[in-house]
N, C-alpha and C positions, 0 to 999 in steps of 0.2 A: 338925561333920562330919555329912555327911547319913546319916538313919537306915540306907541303903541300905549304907553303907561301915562303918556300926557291926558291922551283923550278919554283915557278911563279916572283917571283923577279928576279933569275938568267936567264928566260926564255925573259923577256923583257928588261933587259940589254943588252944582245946580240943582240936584233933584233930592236930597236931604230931607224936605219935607212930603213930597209925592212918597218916597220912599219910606218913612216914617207909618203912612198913611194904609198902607197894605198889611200892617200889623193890627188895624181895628177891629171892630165888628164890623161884619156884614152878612145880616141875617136875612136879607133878600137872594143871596146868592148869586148875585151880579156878575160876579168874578168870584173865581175861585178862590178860596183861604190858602194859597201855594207855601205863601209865608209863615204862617201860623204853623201849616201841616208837618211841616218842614223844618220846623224849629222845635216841636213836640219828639218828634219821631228822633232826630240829630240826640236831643240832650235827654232822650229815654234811651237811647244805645249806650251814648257816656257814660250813664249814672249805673246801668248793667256791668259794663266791661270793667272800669273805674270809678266805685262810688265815691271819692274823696278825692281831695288834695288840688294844687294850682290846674287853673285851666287855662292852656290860650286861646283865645277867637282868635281867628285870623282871616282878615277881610270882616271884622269888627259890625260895619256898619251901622245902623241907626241905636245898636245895644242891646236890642231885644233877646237877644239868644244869652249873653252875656247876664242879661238881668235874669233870667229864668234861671242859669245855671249857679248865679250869686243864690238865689231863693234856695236852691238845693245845698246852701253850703261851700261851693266850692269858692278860691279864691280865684278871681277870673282877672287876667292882661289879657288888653283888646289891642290889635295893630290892623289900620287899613291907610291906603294913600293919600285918600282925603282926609284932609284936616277937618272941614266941615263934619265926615259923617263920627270924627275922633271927638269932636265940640260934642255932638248932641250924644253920643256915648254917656260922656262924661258927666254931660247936666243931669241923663235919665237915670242911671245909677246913683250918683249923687242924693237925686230927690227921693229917689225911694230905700234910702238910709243903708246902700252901699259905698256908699265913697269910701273907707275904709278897707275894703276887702276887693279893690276893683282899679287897676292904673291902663291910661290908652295914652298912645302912643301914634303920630304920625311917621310910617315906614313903609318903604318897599320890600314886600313881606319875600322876596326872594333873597334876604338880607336882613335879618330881622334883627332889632337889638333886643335881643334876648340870650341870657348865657346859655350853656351849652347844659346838658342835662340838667336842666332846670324845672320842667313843667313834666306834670302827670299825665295830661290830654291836651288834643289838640281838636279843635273846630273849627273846619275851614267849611263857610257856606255860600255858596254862589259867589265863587271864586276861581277856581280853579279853569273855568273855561274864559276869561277872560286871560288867564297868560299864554303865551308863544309856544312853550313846551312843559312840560313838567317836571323833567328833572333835577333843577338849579331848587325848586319849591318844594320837591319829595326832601332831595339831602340835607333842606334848610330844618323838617319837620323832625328828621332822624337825629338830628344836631341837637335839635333843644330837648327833643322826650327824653325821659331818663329808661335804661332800660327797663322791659313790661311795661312801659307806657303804652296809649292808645290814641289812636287820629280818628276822627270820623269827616270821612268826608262827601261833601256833595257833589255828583255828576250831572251831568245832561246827557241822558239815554240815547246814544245813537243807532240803537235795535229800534227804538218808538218810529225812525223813520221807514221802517218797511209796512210801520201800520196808518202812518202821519197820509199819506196819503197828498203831498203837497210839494212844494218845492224842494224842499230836505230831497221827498223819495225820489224826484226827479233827477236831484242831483247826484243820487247814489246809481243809478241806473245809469244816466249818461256818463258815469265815473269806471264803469264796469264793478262797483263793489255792492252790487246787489246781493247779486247770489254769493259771494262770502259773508255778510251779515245776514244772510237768512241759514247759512249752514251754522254760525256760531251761534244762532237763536235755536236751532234743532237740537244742538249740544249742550245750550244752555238749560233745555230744559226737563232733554230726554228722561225720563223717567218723574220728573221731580211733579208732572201736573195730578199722577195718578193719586199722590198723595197729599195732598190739598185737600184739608178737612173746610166745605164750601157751606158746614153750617154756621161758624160765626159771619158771613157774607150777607147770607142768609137773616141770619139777628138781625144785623144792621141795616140793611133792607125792612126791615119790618118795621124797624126803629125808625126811619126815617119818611114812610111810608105816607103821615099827612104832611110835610113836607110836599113829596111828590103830587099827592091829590089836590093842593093848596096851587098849586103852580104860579105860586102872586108873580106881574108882574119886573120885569128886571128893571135895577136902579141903572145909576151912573157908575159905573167902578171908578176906581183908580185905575188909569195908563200914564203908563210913563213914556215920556219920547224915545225914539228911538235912538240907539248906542250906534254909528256909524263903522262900528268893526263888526269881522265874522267871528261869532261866539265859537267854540270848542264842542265836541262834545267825544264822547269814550262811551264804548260797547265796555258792559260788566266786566269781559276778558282785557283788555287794552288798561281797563282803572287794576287792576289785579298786579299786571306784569309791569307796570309804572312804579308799583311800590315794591315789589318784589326785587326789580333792582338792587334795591336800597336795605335789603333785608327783611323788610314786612310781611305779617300773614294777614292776610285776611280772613278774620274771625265771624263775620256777618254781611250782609247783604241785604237793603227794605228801599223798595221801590215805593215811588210819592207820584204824586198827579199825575192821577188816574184819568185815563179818557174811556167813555165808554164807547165810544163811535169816535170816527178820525174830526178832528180839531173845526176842520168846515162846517160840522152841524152845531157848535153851540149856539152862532148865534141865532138861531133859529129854534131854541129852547132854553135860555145859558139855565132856569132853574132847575130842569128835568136833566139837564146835562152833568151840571155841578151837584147836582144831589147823589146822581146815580156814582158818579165820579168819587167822589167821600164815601158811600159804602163800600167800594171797592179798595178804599187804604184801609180795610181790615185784611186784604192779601198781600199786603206791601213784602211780608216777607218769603210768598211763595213765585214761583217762578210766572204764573201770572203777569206778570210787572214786567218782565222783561220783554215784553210786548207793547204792553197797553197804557206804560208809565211814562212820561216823557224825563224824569230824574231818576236817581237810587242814589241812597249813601252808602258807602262801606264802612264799614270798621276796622280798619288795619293798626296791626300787634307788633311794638317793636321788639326786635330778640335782645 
């Protein structure tokens, strides 16, 4: 196993429970619900594209996504590296009277024991930037979906760093690929802001609104340690032409964690920051996002 896949396994062993823990509430707004946001959003695309039939998580983790998708019916295989995060899958499903309708598996998901046109959907979530390249993990997804199946998956927005304002942007500058992710943010969005209907933004702002005037306080979040490798990340375009290899369309596109100002100011407001942050995932699927979002998922269609 390459040293790369050691420290991501040994990295999510350890942390099973801190990780578990970012799926609660937190109604102070301490940290962001990225988890939550993110899991809502992933298995409201699924249930659109593909309301039925087997589903796989892939990169599994603590089961939350899995259990949400059991709740809708579907029959969910979970696969991630850790055995740990594959244990506490299993217990959570189990307790909440899926066991039945629900099997995980310890596997390196660029390899996956799973038959070959076997599954309807695929859900890979904060995954995908943890491997080396993508395309051993694209062909693994095209292998199992049956054809008109659907993947959705999660990225890490590499356009957020021209707005990040931080080391990312530094590195994209001193890399010389500034100014080509600032021209494939021009084309990502040309025309698409005029038509951005910014009254449901609007609702939701208003919805939230004592929230903001309440400004209680920030708690303790959850942090997790940090993961000793360089995470990944893919511009909109870069996730498109990954799976197009492979034969995929991309059917959708919804941008998640929203920054409304660059990442430096939360802690210097995290409740004004995260509040204003969540009204703005009522634009997740307008071009908006491709700025101000630091993830998107796609929806990718196999032929």
């Amino acid at each position: 196993m390459p040293d790369r896949k050691k420290q991501v396994e040994g990295y999510f062993d350890d942390i099973v429970n801190d990780y578990a823990r970012l799926y609660e509430a937190n109604p102070d707004r301490s940290r962001y619900p990225g988890g939550p946001v993110r899991l809502h959003k992933a298995v409201g695309l699924l249930r659109r594209y593909k309301p039925g039939g087997t589903v796989l998580d892939v990169g599994c983790g603590t089961g939350h996504t899995a259990l949400e998708a059991a709740r809708l019916g579907y029959r969910v295989v979970g696969l991630d590296l850790s055995s740990q995060m594959v244990e506490q899958s299993a217990r959570l499903l189990k307790g909440e009277g899926f066991g039945d309708r629900s099997d995980f598996k310890t596997a390196d998901v660029e390899k996956m024991p799973v038959e070959s046109a076997s599954v309807d959907g695929v859900l890979a979530l904060g995954l995908i930037e943890y491997l080396t390249d993508d395309a051993r993990f694209v062909e693994e997804i095209r292998r199992v979906l049956r054809p008109g199946g659907v993947a959705v998956i999660a990225f890490r927005n590499r356009l957020f760093n021209l707005f990040s304002m931080n080391s990312y942007t530094q590195a994209e500058i001193e890399s010389g690929e500034y100014g080509r992710l600032l021209q494939e943010y021009t084309e990502e969005v040309q025309g698409g802001l005029a038509g951005v209907n910014y009254g449901a933004f609007a609702a939701e702002l208003a919805r939230r609104a004592p929230e903001l005037a309440h400004q209680a306080s920030a708690g303790n979040g959850v942090k997790l340690k940090p993961l000793p490798i360089h995470l990944r990340q893919h511009t909109p375009r870069e996730a498109r032409d990954a799976f197009a290899k492979s034969g995929f369309t991309c059917v959708a596109t919804d941008y998640f964690h929203f920054h409304p100002f660059p990442p430096a100011f939360e802690s210097a407001g995290p409740v004004l920051f995260n509040t204003l942050g969540l009204a703005m995932e009522s634009l997740g699927a307008t071009p908006v996002g491709a700025l101000m979002a630091s993830a998107f998922l796609c929806v990718f269609q196999a032929p």
